[in-house]
MDAnalysis code that builds the backbone (N, CA, C; Angstrom):
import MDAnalysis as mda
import numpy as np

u = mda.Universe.empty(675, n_residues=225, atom_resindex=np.repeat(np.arange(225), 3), trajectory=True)
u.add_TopologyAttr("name", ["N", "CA", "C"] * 225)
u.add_TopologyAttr("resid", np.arange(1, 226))
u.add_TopologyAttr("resname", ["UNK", "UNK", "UNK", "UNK", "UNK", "UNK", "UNK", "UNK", "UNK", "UNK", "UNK", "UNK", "UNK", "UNK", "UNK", "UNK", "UNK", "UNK", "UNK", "UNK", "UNK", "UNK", "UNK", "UNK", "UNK", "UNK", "UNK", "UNK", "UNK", "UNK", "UNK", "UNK", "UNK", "UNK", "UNK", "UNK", "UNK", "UNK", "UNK", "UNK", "UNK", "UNK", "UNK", "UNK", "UNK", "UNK", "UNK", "UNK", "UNK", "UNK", "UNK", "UNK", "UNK", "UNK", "UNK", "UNK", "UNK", "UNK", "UNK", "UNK", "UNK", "UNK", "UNK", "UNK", "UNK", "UNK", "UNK", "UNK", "UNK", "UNK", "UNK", "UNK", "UNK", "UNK", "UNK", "UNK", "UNK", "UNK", "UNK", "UNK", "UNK", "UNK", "UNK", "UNK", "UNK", "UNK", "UNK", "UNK", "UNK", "UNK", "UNK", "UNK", "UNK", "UNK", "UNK", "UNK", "UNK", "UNK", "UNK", "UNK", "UNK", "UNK", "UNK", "UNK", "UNK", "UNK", "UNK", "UNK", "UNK", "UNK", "UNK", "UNK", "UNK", "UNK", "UNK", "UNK", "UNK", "UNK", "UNK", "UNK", "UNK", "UNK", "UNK", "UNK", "UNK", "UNK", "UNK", "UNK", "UNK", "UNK", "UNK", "UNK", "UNK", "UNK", "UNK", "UNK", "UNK", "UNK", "UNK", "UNK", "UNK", "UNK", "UNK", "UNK", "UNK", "UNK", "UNK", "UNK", "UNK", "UNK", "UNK", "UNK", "UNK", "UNK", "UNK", "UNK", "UNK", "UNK", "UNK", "UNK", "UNK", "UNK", "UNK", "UNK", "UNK", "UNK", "UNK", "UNK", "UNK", "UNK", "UNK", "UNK", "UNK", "UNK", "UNK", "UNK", "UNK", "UNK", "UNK", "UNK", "UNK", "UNK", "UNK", "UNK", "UNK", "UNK", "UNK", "UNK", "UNK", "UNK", "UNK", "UNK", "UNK", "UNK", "UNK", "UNK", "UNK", "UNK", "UNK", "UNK", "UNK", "UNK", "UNK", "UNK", "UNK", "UNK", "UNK", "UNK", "UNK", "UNK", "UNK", "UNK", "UNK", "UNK", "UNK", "UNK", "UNK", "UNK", "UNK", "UNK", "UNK", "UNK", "UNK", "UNK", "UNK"])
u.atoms.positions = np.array([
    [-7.864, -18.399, 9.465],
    [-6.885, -17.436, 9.974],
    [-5.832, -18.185, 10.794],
    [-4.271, -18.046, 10.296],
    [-3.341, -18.776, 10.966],
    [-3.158, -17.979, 12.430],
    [-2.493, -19.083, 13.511],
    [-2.605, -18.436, 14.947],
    [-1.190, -17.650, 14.837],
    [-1.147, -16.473, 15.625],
    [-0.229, -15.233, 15.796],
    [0.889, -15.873, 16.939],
    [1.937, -15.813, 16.712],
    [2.945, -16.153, 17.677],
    [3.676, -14.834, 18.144],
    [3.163, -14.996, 19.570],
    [3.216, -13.620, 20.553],
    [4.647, -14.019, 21.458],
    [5.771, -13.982, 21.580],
    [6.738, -13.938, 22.237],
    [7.090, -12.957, 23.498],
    [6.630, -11.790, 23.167],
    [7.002, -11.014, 24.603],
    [5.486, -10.316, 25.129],
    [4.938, -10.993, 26.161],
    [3.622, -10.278, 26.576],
    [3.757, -8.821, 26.872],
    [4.701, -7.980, 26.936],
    [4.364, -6.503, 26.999],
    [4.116, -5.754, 25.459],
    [4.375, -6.591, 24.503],
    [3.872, -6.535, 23.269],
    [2.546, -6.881, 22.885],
    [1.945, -7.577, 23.471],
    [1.191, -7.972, 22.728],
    [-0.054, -7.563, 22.235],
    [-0.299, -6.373, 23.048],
    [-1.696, -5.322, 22.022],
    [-0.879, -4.550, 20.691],
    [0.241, -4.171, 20.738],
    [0.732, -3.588, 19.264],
    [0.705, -4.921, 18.025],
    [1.240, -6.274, 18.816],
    [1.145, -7.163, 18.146],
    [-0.444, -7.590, 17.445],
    [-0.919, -8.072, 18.023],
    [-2.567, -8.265, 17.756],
    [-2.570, -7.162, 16.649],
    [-2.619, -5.582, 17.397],
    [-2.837, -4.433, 16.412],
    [-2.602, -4.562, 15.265],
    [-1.249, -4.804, 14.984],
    [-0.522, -4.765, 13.747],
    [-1.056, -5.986, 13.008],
    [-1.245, -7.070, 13.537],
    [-1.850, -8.428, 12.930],
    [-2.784, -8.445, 11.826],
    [-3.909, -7.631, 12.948],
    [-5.386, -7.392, 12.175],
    [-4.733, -6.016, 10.849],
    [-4.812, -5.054, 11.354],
    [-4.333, -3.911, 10.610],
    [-4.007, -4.510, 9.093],
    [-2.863, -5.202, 9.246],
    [-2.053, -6.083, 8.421],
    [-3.196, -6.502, 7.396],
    [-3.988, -7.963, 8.061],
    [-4.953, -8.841, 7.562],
    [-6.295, -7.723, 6.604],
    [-6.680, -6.843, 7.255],
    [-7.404, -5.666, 6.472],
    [-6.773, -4.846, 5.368],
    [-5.537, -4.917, 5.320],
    [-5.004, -3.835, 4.398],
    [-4.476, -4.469, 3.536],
    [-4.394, -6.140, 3.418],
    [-3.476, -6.545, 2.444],
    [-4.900, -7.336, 1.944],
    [-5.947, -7.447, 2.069],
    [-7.553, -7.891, 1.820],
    [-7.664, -9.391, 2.524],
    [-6.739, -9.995, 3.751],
    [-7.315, -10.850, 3.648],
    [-8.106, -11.375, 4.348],
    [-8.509, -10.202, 5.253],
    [-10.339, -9.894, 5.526],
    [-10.711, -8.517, 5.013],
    [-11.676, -9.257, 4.164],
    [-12.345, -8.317, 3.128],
    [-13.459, -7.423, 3.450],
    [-14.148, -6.447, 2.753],
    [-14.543, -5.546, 3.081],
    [-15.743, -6.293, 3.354],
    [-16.452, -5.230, 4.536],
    [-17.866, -6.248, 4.775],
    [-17.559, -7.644, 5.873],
    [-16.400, -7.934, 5.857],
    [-16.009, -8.900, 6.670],
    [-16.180, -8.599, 8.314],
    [-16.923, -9.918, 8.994],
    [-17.122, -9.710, 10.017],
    [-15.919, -9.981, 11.531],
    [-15.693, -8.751, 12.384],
    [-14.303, -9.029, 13.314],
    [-15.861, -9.234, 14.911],
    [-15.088, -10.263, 15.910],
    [-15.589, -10.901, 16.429],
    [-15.008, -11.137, 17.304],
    [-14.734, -10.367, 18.759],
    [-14.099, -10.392, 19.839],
    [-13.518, -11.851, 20.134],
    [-14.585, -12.289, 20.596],
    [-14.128, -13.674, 20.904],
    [-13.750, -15.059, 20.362],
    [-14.022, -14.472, 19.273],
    [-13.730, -15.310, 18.082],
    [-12.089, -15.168, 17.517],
    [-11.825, -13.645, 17.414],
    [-10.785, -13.607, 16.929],
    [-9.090, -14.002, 17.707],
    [-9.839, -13.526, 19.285],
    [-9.028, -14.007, 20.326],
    [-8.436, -15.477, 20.606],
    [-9.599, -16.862, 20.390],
    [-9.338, -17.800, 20.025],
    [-8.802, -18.077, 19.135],
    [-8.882, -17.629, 17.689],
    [-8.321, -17.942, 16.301],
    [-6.243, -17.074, 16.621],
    [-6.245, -16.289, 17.053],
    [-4.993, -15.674, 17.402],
    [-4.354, -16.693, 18.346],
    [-5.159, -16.853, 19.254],
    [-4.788, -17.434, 20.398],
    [-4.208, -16.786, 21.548],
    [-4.672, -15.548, 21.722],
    [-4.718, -14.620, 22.860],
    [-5.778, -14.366, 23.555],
    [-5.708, -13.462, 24.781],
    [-7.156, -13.385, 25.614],
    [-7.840, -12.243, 24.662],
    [-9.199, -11.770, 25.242],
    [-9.537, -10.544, 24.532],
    [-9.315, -9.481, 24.953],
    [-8.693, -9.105, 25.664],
    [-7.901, -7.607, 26.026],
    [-7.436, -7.421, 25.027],
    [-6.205, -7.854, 24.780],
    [-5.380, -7.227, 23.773],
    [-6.266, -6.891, 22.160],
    [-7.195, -7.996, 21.870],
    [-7.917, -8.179, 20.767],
    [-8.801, -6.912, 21.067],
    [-9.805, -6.533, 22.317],
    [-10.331, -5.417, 22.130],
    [-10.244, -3.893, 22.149],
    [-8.710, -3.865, 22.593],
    [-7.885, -3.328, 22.300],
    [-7.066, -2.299, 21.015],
    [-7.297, -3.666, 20.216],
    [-6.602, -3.353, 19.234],
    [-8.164, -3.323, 17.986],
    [-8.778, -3.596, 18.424],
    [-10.206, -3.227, 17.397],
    [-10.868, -1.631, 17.699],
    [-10.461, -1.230, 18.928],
    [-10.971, -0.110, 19.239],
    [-10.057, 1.419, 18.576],
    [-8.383, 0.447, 18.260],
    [-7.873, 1.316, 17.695],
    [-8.192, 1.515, 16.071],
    [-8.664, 0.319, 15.784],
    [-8.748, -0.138, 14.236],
    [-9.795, 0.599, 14.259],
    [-10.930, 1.325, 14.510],
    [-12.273, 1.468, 14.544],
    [-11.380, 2.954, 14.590],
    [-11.109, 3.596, 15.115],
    [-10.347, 4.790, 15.208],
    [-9.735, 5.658, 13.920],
    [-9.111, 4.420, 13.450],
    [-8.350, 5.193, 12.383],
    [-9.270, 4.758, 10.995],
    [-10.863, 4.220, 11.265],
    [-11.407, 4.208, 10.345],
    [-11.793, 2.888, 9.245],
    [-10.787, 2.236, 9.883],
    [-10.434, 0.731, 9.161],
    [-11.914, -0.245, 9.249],
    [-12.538, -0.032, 10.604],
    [-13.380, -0.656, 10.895],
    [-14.536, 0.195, 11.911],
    [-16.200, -0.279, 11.760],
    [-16.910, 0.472, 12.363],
    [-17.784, -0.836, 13.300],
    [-18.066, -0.290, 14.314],
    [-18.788, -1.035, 15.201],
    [-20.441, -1.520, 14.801],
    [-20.430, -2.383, 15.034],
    [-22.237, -3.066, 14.911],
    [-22.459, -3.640, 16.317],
    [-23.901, -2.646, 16.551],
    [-24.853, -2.865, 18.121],
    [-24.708, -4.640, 18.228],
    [-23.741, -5.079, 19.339],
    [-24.079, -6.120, 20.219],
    [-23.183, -7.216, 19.140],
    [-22.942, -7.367, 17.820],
    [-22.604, -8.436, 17.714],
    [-21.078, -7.819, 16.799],
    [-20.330, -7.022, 17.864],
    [-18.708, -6.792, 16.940],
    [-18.413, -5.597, 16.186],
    [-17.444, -6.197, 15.141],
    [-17.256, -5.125, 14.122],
    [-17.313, -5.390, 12.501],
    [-17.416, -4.643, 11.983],
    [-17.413, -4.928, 10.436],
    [-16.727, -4.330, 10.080],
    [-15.639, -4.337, 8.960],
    [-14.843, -3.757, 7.940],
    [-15.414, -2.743, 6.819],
    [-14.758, -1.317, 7.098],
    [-15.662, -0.533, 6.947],
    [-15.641, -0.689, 4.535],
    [-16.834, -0.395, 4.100],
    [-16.605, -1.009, 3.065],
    [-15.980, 0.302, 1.705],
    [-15.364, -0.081, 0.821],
    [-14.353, 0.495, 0.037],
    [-15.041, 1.766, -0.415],
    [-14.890, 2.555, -0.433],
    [-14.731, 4.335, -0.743],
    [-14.602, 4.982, -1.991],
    [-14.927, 4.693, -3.172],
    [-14.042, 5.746, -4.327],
    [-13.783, 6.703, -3.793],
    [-14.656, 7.950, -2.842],
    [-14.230, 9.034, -2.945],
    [-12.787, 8.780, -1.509],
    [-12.877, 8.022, -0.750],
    [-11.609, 7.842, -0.063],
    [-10.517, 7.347, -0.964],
    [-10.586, 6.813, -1.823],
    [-9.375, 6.223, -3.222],
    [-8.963, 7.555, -3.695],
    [-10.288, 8.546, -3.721],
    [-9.566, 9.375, -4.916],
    [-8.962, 10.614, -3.740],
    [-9.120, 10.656, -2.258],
    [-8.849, 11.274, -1.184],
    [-6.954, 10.719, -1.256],
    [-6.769, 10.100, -0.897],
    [-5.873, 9.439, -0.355],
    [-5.119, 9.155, -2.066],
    [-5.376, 9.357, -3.165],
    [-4.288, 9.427, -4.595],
    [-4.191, 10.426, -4.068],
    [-4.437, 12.006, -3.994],
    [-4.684, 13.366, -4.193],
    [-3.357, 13.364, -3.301],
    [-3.258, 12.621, -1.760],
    [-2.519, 13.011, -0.812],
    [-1.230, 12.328, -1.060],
    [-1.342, 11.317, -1.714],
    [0.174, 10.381, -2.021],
    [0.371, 11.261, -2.839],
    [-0.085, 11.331, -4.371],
    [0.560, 12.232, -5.247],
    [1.205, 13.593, -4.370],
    [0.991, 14.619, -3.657],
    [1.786, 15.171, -2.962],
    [3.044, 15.072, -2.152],
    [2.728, 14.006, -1.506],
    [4.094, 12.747, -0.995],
    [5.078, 13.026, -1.714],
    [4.645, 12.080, -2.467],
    [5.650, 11.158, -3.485],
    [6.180, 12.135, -4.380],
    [5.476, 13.608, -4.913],
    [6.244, 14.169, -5.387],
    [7.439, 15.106, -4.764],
    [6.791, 15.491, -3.745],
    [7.906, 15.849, -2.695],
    [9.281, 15.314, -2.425],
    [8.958, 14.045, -1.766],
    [10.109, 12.817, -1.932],
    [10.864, 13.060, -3.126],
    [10.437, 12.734, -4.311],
    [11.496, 12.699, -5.527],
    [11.637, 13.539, -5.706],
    [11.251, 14.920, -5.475],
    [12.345, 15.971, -5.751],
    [13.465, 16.348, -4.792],
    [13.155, 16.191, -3.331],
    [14.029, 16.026, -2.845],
    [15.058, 14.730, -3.125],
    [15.176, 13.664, -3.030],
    [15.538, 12.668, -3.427],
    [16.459, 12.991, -4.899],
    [16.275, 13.593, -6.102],
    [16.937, 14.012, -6.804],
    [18.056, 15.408, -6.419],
    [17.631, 16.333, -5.762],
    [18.355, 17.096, -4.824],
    [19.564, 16.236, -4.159],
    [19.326, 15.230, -3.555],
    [20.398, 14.453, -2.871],
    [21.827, 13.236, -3.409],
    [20.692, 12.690, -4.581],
    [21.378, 11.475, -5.143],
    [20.713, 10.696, -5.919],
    [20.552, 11.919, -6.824],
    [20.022, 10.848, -8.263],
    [20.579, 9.992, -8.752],
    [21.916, 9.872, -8.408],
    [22.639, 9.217, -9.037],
    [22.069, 7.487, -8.102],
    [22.525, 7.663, -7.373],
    [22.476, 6.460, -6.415],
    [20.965, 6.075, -6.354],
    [19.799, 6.500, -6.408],
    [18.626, 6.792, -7.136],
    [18.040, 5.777, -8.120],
    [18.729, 6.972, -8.939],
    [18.811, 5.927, -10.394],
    [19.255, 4.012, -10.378],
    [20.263, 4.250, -9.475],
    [20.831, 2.908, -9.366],
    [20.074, 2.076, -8.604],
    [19.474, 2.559, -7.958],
    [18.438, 1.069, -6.919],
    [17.368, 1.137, -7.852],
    [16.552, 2.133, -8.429],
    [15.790, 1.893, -9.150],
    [15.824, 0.989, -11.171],
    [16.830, 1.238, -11.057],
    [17.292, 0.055, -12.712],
    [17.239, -1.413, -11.784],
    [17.995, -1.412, -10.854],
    [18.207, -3.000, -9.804],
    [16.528, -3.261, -9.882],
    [15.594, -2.747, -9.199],
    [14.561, -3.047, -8.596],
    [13.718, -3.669, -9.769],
    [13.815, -2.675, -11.453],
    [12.904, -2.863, -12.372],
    [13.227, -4.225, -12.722],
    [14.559, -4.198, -12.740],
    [15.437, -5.497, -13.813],
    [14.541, -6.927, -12.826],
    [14.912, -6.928, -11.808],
    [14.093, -7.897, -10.752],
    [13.025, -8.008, -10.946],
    [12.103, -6.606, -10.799],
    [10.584, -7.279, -11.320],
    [10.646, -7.940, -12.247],
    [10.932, -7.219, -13.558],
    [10.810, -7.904, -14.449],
    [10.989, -9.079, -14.861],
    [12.337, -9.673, -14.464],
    [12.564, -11.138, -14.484],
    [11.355, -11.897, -13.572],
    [10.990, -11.055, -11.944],
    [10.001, -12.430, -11.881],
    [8.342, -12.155, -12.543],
    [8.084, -11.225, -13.163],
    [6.742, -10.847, -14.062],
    [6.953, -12.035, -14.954],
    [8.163, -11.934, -15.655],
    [7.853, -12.581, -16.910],
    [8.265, -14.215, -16.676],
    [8.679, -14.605, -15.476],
    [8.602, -16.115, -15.168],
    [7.185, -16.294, -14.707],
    [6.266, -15.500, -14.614],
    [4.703, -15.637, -14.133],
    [4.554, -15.562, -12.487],
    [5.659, -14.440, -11.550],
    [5.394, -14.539, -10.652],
    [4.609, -13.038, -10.444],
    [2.971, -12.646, -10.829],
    [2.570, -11.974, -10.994],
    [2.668, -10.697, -9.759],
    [2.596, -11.743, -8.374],
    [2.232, -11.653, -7.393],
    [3.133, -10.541, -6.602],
    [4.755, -10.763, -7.176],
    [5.948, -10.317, -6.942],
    [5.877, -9.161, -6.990],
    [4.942, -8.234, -7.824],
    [4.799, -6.794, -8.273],
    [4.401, -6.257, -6.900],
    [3.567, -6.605, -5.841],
    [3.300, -6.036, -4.812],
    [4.544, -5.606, -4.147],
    [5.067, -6.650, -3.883],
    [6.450, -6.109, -3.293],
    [7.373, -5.597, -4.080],
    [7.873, -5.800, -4.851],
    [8.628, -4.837, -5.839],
    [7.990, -3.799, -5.837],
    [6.679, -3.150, -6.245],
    [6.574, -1.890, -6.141],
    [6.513, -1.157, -5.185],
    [6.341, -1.727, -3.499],
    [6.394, -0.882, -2.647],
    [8.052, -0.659, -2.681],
    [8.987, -1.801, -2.943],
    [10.226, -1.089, -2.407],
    [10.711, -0.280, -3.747],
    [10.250, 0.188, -5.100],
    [10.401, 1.093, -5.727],
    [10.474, 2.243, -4.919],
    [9.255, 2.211, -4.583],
    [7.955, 3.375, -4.537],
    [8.994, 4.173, -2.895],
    [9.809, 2.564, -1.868],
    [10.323, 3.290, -0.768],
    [12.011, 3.728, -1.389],
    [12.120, 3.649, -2.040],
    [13.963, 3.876, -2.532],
    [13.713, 5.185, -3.057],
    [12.532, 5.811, -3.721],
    [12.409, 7.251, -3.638],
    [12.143, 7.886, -2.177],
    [11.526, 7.250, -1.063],
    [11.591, 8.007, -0.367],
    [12.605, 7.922, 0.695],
    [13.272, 7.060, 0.597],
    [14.666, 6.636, 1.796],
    [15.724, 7.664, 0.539],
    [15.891, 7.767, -0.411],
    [16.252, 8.449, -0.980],
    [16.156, 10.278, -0.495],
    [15.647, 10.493, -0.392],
    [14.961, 11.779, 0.281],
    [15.407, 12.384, 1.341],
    [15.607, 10.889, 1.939],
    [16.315, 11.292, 3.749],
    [15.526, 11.949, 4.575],
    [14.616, 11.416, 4.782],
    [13.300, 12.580, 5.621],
    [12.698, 10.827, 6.522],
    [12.662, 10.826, 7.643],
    [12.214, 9.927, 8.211],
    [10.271, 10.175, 7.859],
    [10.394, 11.449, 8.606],
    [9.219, 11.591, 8.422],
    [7.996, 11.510, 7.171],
    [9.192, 11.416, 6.243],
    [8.406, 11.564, 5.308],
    [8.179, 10.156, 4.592],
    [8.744, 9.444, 4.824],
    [9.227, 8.442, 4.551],
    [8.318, 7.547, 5.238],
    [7.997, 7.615, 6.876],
    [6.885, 7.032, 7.437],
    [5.016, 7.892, 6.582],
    [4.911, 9.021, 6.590],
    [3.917, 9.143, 5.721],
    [3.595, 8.611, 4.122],
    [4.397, 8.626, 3.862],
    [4.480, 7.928, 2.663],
    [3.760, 6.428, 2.434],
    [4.626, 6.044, 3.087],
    [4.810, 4.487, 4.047],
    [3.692, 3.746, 4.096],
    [2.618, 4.691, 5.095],
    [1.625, 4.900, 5.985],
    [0.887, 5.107, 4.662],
    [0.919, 5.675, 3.723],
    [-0.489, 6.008, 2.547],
    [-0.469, 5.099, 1.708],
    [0.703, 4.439, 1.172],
    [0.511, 3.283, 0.499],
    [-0.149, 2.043, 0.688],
    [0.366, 1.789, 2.335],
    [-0.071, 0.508, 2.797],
    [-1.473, 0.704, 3.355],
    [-2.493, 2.196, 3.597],
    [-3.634, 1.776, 3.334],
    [-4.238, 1.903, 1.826],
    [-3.397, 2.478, 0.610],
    [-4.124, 2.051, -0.361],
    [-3.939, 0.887, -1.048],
    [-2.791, -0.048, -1.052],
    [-3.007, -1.814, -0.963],
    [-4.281, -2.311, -0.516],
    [-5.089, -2.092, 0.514],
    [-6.076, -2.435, 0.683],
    [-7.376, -2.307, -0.670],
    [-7.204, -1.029, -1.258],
    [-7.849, -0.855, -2.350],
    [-7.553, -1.705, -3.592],
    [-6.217, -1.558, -3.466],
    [-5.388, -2.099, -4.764],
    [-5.385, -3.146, -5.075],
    [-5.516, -4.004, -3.850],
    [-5.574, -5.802, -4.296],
    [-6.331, -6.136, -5.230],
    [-7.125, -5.429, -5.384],
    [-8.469, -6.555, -6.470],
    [-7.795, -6.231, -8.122],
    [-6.995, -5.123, -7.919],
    [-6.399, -4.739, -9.355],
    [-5.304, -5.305, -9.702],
    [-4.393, -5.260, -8.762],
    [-2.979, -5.308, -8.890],
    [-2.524, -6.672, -8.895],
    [-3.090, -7.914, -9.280],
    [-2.970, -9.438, -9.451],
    [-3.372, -9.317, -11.124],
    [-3.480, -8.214, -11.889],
    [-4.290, -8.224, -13.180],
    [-2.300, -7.884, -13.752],
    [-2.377, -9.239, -14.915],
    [-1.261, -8.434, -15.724],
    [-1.056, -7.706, -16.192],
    [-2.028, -7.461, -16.884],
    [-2.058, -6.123, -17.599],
    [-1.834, -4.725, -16.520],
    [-2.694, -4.995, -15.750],
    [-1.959, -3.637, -15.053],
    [-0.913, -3.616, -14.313],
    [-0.144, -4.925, -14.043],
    [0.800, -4.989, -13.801],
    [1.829, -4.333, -14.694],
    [1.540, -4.430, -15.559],
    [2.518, -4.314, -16.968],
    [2.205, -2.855, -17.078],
    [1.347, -2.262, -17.238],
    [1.173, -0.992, -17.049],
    [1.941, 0.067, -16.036],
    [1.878, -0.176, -14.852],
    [2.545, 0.455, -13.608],
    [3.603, 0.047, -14.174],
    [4.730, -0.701, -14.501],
    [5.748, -1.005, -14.481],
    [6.423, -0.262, -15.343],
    [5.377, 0.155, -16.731],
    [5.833, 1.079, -17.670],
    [5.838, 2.265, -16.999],
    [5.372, 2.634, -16.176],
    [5.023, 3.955, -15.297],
    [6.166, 4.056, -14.406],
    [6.875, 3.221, -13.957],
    [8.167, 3.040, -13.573],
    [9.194, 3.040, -14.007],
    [9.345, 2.624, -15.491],
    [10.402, 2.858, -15.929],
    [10.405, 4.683, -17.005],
    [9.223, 4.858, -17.055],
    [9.003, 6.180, -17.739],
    [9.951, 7.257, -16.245],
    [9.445, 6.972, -15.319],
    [10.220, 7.227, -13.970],
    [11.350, 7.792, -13.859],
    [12.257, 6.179, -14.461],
    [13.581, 6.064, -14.045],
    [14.070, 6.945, -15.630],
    [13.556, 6.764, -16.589],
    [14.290, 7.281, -17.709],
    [14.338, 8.888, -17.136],
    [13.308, 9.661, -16.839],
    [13.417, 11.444, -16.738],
    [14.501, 11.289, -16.049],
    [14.546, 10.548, -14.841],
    [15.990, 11.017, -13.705],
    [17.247, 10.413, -14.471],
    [17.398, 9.479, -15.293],
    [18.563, 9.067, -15.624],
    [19.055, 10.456, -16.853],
    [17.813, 10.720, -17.421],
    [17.838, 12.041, -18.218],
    [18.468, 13.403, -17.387],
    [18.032, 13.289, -15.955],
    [18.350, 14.737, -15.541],
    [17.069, 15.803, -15.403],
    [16.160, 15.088, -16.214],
    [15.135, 15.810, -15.896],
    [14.102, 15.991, -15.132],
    [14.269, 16.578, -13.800],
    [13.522, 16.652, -12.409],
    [12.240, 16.878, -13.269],
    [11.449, 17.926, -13.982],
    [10.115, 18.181, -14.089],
    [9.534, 16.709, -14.775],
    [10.187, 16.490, -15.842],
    [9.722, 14.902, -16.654],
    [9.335, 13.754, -15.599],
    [10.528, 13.764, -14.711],
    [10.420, 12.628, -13.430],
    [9.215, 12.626, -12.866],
    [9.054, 13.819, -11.920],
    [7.632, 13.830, -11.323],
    [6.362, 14.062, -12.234],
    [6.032, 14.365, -13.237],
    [5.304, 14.472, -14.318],
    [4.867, 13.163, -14.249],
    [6.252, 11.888, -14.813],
    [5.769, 10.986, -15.257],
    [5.442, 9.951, -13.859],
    [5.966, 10.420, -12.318],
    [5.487, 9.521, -11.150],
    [3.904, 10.135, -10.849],
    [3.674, 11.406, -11.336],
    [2.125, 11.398, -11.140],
    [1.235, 11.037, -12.273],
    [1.709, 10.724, -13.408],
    [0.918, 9.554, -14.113],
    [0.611, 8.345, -13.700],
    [2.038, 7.971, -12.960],
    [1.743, 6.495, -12.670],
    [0.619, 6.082, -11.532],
    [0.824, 7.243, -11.029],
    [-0.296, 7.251, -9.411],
    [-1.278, 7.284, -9.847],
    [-1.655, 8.436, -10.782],
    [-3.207, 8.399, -11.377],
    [-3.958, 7.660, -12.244],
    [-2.741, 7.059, -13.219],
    [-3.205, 5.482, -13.986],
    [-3.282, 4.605, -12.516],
    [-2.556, 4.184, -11.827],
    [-2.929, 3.466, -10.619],
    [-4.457, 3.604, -9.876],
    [-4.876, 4.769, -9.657],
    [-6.254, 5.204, -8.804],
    [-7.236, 5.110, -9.758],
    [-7.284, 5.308, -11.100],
    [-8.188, 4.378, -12.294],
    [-8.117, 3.304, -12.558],
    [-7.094, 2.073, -12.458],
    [-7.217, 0.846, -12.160],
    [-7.767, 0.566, -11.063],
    [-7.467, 1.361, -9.772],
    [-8.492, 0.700, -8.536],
    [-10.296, 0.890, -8.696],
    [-10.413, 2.033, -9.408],
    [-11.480, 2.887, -9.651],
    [-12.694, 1.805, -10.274],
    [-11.701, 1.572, -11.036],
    [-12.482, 0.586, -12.298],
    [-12.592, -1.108, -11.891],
    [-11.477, -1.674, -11.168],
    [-11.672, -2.901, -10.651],
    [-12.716, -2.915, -9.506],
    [-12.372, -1.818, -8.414],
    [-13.236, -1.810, -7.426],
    [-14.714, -1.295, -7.440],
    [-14.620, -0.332, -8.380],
    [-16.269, -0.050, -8.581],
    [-16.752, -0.364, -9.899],
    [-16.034, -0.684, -10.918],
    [-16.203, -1.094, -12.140],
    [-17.151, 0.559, -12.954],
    [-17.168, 0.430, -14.159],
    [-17.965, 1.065, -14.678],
    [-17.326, 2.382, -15.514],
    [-15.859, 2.412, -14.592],
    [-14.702, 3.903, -15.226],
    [-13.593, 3.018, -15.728],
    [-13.234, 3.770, -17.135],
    [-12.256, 2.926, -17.973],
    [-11.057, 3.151, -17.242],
    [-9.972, 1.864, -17.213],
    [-8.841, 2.378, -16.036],
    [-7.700, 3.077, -16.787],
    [-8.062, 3.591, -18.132],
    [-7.118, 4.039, -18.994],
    [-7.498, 5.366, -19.621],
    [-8.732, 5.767, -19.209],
    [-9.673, 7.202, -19.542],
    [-9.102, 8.081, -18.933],
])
């Protein structure tokens, strides 16, 4: 674990917070993984205030559960929280794009052709990896589109804890290549005009998405059934 560079000490429990938060949701402490007051404080290179601090919030919102006397553990992956948390994005996200088409499909349309054309060029130079970020800022140009702060932070907020799920899938080309078709099926309804086609085809993509996690993370469900 690289050390955290803390610049303003009245920051520094949101900092820590956000650190770990971060390190759990993007997998790179994995489920089952052990968090360790004093351990982690050294490896950051802060005292443990701020570190216990910010584990007590992590333990809060569920991320992580306490073990008698020796720390915390990372609480371990969920189908039925995967299929909790699709159920609640798919509501999101369809919201967002209909508002979002209400406002400026046009302009819409246009960050979203920019965004695909980009993935695509770095997919097919083999930068597989690139799809993470390209698809969150798809996924946010529908909702900054929208014009709803609020909604825009929930949104936000549901994606980046289902990345945590998603990692073990979303390095797979093939499903890379998949979502991406799910994206451009997307952009064609709105360039069409057609609000019902649009969201139709963004809650395919969510639900082919939550069967790729389904199936990488618990194996056993086809991610295309």
């Amino acid at each position: 674990m690289k050390k955290l560079v803390i610049k303003q000490v009245k920051t520094i429990r949101q900092k820590v917070y956000e650190y770990l938060r971060e390190q759990i949701l993007n997998g790179t402490i994995k489920s089952g993984g052990r968090l360790v007051e004093t351990d982690l404080a050294g490896r950051i290179g802060t005292s443990r205030t701020p570190v216990r601090e910010a584990l007590h919030t992590l333990e809060r919102e569920g991320l992580i559960e306490a073990l008698h006397r020796v720390g915390y553990v990372v609480r371990p992956i969920s189908a039925a929280e995967v299929t909790e948390l699709c159920e609640i994005r798919l509501a999101l996200e369809s919201l967002a794009l209909r508002w979002a088409l209400m406002k400026d499909p046009e302009g819409l349309a246009r960050g979203l052709r920019e965004n695909l054309s980009l993935c695509g060029q770095r997919v097919d130079a083999g930068d597989i990896k690139a799809f993470v970020e390209m698809d969150a800022q798809f996924h946010d140009l529908i909702s900054k589109a929208a014009d709803s702060s609020r909604l825009m932070e929930m949104t936000g907020s549901i994606r980046r804890y289902m990345l945590r799920y998603r990692i073990q899938s979303i390095y797979s080309e093939d499903n890379v290549r998949r979502a991406m078709a799910g994206h451009k099926a997307v952009l064609s309804a709105i360039e069409a005009g057609d609000v019902r086609a649009a969201q139709k085809a963004l809650r395919r993509h969510i639900k082919q998405s939550k069967k790729d996690i389904l199936y990488f993370g618990f194996k056993g469900q086809s991610p295309t059934s």
